[in-house]
N, C-alpha and C positions, 0 to 999 in steps of 0.2 A: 761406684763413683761417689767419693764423699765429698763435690762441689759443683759448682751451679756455673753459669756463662759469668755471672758477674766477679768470678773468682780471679780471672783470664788465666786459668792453667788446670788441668785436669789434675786432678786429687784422687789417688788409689787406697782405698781401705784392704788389701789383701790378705789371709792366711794361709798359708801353705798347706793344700789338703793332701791328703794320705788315704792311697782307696785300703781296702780290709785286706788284700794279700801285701799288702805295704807299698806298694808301688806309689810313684808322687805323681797326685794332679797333674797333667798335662800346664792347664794356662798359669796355677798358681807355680808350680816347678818352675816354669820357663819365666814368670815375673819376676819371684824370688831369688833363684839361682844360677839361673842359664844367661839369662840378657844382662848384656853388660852394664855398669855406668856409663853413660853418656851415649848411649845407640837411642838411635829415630828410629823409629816406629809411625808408618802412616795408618791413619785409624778413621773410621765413620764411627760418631758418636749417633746412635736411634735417640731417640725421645719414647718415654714409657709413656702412653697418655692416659694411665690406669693410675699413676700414681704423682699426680700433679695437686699442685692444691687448687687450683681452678675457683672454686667459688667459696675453697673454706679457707682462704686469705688473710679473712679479715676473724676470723672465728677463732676459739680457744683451739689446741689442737693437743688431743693425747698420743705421742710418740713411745710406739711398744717398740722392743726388736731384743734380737740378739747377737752375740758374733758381729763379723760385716757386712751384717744387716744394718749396724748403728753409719753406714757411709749413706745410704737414703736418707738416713732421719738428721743427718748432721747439716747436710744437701740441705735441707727444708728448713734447720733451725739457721743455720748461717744466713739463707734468704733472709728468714721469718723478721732476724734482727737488723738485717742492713734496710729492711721497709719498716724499723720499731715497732715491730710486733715481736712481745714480749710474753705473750700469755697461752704456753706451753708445755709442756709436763712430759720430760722421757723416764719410761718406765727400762730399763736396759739390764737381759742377763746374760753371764756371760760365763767362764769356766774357775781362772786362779784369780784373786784379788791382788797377787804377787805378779804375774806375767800376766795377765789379760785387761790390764785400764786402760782399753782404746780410749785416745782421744781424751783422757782425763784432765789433763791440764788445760785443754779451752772449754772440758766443759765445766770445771770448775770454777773460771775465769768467768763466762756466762751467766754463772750464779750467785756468785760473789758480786757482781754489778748488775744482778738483779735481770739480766737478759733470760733466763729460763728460771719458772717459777719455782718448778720440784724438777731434782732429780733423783729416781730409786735403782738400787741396784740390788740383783739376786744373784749370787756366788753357787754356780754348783758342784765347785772340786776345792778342797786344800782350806775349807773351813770347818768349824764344829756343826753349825747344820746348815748342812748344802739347800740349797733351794733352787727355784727357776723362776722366772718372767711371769709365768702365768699363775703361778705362788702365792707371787707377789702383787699382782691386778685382785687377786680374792682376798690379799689381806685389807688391799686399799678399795674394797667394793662401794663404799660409801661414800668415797672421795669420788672414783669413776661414775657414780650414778650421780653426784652435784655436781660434776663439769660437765655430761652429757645434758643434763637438765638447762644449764646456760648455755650451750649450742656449739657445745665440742664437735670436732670431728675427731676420728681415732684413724692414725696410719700404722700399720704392721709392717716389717719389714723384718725379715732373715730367715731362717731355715723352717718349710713346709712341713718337713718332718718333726715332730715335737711338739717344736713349742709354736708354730703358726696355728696349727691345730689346737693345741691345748689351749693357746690365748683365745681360740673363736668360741671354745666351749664355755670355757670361765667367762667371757663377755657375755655367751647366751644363757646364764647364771645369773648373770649380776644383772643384765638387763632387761631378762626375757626374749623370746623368740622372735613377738611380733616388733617391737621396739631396735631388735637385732636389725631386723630385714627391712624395716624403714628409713635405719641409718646408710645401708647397703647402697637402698632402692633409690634415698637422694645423695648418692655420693658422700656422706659425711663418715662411710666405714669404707678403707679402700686397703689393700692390698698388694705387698711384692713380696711373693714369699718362692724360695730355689729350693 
């Protein structure tokens, strides 16, 4: 879900997944390809309350992700700016720089008017050197340890496989193990990782 109640309309980030003997995703097949335009759909929206900003609101906040995982962190920046808070930094990687610039045009809109401080992106297909997410957190370790020092929070969001993992190691890198688990401990390290 890449919007919030203040949006008034549910906002879908989707990719059409593909299991290993080729067969399609069930929910992403039938989003993409099977339901028509213009079919209702009745739906219960849950609330994650794992991945809220609750008390880091008002605090910087570093936004990792990758994939459709940038529909949480877009969720939170869309908030962030309609309450002018402005002091957030997405770190986002993704596959082709040619077919994969989710959401590029409002997030460059965002930047260009000053609404998101940085935005970085790690390409890991159809460039000279591929990279990823967590690639790119340890080339900008320096930056990440000044924003956590002024009282960032850091939200992850996208795939558990990879790069959620990779980004937790490279943050227990950059900031150490105990400094890790006290961002955890007071909610300022929070997680949605599928």
């Amino acid at each position: 879900i890449a919007s919030g109640p203040q949006d008034g309309s549910l906002q879908l980030l989707v990719r059409q997944s593909q299991r290993a003997d080729g067969t399609p995703g069930a929910a992403s097949h039938w989003l993409c390809e099977a339901m028509a335009l213009g079919t209702s759909l009745p739906l219960r929206i849950r609330m994650h309350s794992g991945f809220r900003m609750e008390g880091n609101g008002q605090r910087p906040v570093i936004f990792i992700g990758n994939g459709t995982g940038l529909a949480g962190l877009a969720a939170h920046i869309k908030a962030r700016v309609q309450q002018r808070q402005w002091d957030h930094w997405l770190l986002l990687g993704e596959r082709s720089p040619q077919h994969d610039r989710l959401l590029d045009a409002p997030l460059q809109q965002l930047l260009a008017h000053g609404q998101l401080a940085r935005l970085d992106r790690a390409w890991s297909r159809d460039v000279p050197q591929p990279s990823y997410v967590q690639q790119l957190l340890a080339q900008h370790a320096d930056s990440v340890r000044a924003w956590v020092a002024r009282g960032a929070a850091i939200y992850v969001c996208g795939s558990r496989q990879g790069m959620a993992q990779g980004v937790h190691e490279v943050l227990r890198e950059i900031l150490g193990s105990g400094p890790l688990q006290e961002l955890t401990t007071s909610r300022r390290y929070r997680r949605d990782v599928y």
